[in-house]
N, C-alpha and C positions, 0 to 999 in steps of 0.2 A: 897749513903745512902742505904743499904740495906732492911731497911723497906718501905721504897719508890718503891725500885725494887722489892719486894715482891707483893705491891700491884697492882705496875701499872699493874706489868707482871704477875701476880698469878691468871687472873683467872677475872677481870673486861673485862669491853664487850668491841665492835672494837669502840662503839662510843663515847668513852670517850677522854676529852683532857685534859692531863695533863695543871692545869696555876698556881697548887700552890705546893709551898714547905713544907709550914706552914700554923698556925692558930694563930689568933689574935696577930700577931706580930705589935710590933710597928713602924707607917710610917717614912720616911726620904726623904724630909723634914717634922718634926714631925708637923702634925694639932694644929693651935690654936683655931677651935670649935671642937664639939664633933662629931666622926665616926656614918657617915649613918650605915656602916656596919662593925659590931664590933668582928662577928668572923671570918666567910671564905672569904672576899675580892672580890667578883664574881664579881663587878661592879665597883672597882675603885671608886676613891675620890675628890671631886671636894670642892673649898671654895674658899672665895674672902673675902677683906678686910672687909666687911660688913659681914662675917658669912657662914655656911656650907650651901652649895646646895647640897638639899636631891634628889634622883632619879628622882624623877617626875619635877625635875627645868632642867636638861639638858639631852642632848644626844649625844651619841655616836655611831661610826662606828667601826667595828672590821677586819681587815684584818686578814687574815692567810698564813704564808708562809711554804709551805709544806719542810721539809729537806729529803734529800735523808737516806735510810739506809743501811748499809752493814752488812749483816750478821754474817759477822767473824768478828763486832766490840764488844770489850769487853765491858759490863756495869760495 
C-alpha cells in the first residue's frame, strides 16, 4: 500500500512500530458486546459469555520478534 509506505517510511521517527493497517475496522470473530476500543485497536479485545472486559478487567504481555532486513528488498 503506498500510503502506508509513505507514512511509515516518509519521515516518522525510529521509535515507532508499525501494529495497524487500518481504523475501526470490523473484528473476526465479530463481538457480541460493544468495543472497549472503537477506533485504533492499540489494546486488543477481550469478552466472555457474560459480556466485554474493559482494560482495567485484564492483562496482557507483548512479546516482540525483531525480523531481519535487506536493503535491496523491494516494498
Amino acid at each position: 500500500n503506498d500510503d502506508e509506505k509513505m507514512f511509515f517510511l516518509g519521515g516518522i521517527d525510529a521509535w515507532r512500530m508499525i501494529v495497524n493497517s487500518d481504523y475501526s475496522a470490523p473484528l473476526y470473530p465479530k463481538k457480541e458486546y460493544p468495543r472497549s476500543e472503537t477506533v485504533d485497536f492499540q489494546r486488543g479485545e477481550v469478552e466472555w459469555k457474560e459480556g466485554n472486559l474493559y482494560f482495567d478487567n485484564w492483562d496482557y504481555d507483548m512479546d516482540i520478534e525483531y525480523l531481519s532486513f535487506d536493503a535491496t528488498d523491494k516494498f
